[in-house]
N, CA, C and O atoms as a GROMACS GRO file, in nm:
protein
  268
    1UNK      N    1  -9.206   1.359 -14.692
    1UNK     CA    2  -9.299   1.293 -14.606
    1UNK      C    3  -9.358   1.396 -14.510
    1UNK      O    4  -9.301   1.498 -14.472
    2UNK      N    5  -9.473   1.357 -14.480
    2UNK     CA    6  -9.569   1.442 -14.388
    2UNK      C    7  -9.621   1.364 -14.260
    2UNK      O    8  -9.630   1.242 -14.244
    3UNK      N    9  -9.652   1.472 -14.170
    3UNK     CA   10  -9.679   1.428 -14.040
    3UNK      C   11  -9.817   1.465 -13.956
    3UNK      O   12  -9.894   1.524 -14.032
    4UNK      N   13  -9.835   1.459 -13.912
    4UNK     CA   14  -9.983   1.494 -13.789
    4UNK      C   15  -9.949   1.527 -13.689
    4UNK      O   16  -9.923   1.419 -13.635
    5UNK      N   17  -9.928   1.600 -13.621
    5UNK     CA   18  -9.893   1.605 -13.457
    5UNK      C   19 -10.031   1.686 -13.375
    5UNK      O   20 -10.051   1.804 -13.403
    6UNK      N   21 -10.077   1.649 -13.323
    6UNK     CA   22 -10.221   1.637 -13.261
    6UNK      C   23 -10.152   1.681 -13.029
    6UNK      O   24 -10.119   1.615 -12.930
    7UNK      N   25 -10.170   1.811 -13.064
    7UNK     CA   26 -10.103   1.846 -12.893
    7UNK      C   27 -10.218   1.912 -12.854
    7UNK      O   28 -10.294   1.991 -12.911
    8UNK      N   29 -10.212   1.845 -12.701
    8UNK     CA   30 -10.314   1.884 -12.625
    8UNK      C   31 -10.311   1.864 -12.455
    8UNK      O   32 -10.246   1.776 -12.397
    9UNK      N   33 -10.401   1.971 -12.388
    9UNK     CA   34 -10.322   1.970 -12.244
    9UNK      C   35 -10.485   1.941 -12.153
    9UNK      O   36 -10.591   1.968 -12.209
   10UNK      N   37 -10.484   1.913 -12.083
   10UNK     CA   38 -10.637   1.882 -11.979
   10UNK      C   39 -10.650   2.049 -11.957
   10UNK      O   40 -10.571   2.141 -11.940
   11UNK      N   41 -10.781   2.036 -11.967
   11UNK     CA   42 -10.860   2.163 -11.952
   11UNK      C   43 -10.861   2.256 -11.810
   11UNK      O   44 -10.864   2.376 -11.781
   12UNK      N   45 -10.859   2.127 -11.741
   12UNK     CA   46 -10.857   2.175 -11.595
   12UNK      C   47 -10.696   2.234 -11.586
   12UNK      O   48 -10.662   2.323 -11.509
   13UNK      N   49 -10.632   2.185 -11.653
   13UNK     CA   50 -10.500   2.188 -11.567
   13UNK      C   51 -10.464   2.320 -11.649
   13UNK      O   52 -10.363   2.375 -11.604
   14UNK      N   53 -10.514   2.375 -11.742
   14UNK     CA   54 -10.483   2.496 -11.822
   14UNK      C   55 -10.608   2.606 -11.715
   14UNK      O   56 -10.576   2.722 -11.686
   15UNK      N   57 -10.689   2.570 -11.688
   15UNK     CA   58 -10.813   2.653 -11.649
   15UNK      C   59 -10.759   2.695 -11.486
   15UNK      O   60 -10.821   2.790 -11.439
   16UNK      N   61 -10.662   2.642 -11.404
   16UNK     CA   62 -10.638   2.665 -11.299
   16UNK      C   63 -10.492   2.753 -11.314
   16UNK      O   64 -10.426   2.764 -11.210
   17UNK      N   65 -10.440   2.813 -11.433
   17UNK     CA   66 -10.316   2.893 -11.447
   17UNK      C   67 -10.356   2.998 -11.380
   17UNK      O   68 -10.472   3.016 -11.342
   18UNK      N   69 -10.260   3.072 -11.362
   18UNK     CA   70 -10.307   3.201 -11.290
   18UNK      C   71 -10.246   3.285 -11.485
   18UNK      O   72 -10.168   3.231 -11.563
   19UNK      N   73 -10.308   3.401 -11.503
   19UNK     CA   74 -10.278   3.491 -11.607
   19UNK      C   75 -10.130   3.508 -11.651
   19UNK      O   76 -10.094   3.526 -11.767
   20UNK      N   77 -10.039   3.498 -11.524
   20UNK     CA   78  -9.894   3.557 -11.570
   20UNK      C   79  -9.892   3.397 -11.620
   20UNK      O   80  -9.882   3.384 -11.742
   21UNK      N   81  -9.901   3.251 -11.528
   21UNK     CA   82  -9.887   3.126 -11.656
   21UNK      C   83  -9.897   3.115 -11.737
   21UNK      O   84  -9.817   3.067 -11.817
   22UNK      N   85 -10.015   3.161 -11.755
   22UNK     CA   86 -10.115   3.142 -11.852
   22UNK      C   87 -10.026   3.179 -12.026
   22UNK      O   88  -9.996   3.105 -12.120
   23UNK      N   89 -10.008   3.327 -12.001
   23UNK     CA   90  -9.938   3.382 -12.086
   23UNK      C   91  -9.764   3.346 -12.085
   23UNK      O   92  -9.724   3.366 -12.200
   24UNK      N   93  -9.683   3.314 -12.020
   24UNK     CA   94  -9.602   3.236 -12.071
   24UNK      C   95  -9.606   3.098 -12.086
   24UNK      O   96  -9.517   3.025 -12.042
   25UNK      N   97  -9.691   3.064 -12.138
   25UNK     CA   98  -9.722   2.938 -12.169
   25UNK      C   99  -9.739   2.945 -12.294
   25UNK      O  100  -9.669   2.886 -12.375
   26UNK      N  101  -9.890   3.062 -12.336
   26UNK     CA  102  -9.902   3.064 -12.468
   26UNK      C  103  -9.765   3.147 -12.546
   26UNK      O  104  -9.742   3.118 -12.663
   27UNK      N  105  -9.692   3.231 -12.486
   27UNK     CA  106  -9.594   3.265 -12.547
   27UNK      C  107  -9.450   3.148 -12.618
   27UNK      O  108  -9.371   3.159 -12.712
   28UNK      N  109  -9.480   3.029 -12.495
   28UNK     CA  110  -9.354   2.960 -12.490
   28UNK      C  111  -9.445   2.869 -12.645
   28UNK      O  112  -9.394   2.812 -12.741
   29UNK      N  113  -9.535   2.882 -12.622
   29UNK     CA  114  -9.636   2.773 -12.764
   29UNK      C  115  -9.570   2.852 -12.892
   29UNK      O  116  -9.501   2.795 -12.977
   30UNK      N  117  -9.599   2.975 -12.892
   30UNK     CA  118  -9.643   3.077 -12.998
   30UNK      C  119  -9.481   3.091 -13.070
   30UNK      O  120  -9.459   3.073 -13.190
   31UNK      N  121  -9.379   3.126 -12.970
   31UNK     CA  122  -9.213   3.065 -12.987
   31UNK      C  123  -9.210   2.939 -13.072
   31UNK      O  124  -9.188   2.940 -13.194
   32UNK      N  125  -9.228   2.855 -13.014
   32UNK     CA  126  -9.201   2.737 -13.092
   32UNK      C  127  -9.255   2.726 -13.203
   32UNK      O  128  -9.184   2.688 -13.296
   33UNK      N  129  -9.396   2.756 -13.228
   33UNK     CA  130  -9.481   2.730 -13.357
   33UNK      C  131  -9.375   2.815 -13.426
   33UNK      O  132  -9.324   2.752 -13.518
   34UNK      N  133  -9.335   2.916 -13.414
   34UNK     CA  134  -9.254   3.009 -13.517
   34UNK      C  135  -9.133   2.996 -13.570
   34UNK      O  136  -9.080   3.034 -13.674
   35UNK      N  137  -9.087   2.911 -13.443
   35UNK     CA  138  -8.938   2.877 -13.493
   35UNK      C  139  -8.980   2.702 -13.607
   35UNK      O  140  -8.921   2.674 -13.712
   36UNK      N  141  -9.064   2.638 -13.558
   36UNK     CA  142  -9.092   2.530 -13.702
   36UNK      C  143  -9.113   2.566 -13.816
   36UNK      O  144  -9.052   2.516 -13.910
   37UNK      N  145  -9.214   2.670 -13.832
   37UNK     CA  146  -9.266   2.777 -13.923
   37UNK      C  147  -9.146   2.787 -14.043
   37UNK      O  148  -9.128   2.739 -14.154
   38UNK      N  149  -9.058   2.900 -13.930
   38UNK     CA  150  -8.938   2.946 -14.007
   38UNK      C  151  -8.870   2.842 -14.047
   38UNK      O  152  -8.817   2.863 -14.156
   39UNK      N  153  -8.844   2.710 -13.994
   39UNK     CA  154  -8.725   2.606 -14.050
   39UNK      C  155  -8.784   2.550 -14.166
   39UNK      O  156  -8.713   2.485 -14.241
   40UNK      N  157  -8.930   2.570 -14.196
   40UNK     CA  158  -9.004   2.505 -14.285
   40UNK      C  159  -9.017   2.350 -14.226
   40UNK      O  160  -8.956   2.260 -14.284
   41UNK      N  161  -9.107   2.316 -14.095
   41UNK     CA  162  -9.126   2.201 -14.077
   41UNK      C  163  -9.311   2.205 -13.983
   41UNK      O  164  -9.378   2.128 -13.913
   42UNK      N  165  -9.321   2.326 -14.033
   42UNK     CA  166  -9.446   2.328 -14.000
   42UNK      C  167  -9.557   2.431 -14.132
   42UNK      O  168  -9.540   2.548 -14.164
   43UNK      N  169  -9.630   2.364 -14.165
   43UNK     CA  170  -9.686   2.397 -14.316
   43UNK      C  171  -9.830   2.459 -14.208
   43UNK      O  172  -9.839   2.581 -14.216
   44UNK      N  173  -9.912   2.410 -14.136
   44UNK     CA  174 -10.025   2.462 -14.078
   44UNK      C  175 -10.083   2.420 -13.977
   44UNK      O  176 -10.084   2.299 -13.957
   45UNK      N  177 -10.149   2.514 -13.881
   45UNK     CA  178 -10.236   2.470 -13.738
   45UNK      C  179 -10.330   2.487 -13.727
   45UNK      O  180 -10.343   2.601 -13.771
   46UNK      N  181 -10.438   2.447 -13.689
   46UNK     CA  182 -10.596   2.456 -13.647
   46UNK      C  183 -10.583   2.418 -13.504
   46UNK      O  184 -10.536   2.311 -13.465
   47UNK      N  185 -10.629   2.518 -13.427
   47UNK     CA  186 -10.746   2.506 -13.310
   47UNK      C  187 -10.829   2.377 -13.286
   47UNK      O  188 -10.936   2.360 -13.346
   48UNK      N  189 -10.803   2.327 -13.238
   48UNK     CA  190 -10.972   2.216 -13.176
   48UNK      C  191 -11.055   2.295 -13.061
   48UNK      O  192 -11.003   2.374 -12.982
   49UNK      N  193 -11.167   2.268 -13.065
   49UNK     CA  194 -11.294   2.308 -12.987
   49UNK      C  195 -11.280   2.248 -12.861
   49UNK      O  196 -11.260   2.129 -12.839
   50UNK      N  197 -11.293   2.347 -12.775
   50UNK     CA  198 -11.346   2.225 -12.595
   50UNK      C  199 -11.386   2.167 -12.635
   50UNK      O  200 -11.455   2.177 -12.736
   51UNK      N  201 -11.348   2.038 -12.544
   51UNK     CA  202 -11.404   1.922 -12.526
   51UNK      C  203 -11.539   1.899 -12.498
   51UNK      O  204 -11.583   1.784 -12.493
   52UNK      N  205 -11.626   2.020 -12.474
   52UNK     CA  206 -11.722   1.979 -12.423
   52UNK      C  207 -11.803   1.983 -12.567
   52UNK      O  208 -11.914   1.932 -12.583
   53UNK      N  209 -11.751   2.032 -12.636
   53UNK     CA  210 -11.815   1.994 -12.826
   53UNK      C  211 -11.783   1.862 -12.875
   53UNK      O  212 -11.818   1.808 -12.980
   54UNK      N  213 -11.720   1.827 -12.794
   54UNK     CA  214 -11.644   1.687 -12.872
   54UNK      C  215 -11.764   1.575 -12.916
   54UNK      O  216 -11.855   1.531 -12.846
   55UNK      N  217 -11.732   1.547 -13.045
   55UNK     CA  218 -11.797   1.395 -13.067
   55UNK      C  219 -11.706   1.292 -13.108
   55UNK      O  220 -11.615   1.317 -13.187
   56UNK      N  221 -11.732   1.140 -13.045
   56UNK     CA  222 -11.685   1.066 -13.104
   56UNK      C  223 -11.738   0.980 -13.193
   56UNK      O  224 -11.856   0.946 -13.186
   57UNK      N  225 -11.678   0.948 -13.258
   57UNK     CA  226 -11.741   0.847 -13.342
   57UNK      C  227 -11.672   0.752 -13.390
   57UNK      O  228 -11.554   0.748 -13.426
   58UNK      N  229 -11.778   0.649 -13.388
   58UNK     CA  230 -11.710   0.449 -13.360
   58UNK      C  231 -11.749   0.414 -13.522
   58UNK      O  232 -11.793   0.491 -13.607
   59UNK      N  233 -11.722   0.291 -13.532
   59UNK     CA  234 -11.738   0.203 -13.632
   59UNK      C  235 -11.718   0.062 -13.580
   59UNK      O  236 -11.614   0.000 -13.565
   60UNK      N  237 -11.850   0.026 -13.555
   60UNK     CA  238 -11.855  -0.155 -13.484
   60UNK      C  239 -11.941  -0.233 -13.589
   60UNK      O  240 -12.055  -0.212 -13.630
   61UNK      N  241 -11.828  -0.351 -13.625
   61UNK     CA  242 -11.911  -0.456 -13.706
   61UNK      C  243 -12.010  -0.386 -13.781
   61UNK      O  244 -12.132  -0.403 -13.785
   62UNK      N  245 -11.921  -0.289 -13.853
   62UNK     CA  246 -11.972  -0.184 -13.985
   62UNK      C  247 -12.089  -0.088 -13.953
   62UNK      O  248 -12.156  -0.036 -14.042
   63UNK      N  249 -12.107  -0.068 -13.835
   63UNK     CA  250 -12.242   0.014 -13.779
   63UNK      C  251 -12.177   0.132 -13.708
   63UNK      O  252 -12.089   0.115 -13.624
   64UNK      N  253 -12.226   0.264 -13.746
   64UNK     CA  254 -12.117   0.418 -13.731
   64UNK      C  255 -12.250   0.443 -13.621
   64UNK      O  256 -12.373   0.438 -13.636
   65UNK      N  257 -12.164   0.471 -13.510
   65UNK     CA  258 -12.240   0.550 -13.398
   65UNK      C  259 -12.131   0.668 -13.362
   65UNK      O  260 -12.012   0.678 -13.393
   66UNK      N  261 -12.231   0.770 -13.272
   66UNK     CA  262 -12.194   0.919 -13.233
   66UNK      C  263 -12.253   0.929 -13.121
   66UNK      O  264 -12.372   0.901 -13.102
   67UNK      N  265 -12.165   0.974 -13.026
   67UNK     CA  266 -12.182   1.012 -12.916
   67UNK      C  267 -12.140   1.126 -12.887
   67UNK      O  268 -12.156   1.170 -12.773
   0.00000   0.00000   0.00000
């Protein structure tokens, strides 16, 4: 069986780290991704785009809108 796990942190609250956070943060990420990696419980990761690219998109009473 397979899974989705979809992680994500507010922009602001990453954008106000100071550099030394910053980087043990992505280190404490970059740790973990590796140790799933290695147990074989993580097969692959993609990046998502700022939010400020984001689109959503609906489906109402069969009519697809984008915002």
């Amino acid at each position: 069986m397979k899974y989705l796990c979809l992680a994500y942190e507010q922009e602001r609250t990453l954008d106000a780290l100071s550099s030394e956070e910053w980087g043990a943060l992505r280190q404490e990420t970059l740790d973990y991704v590796e140790d799933l990696r290695r147990r074989g419980r993580l097969l692959v990761t993609h990046a998502l785009r700022s939010v400020d690219t984001a689109t959503t998109v609906r489906v109402r009473e069969g009519a697809l809108s984008t915002t």
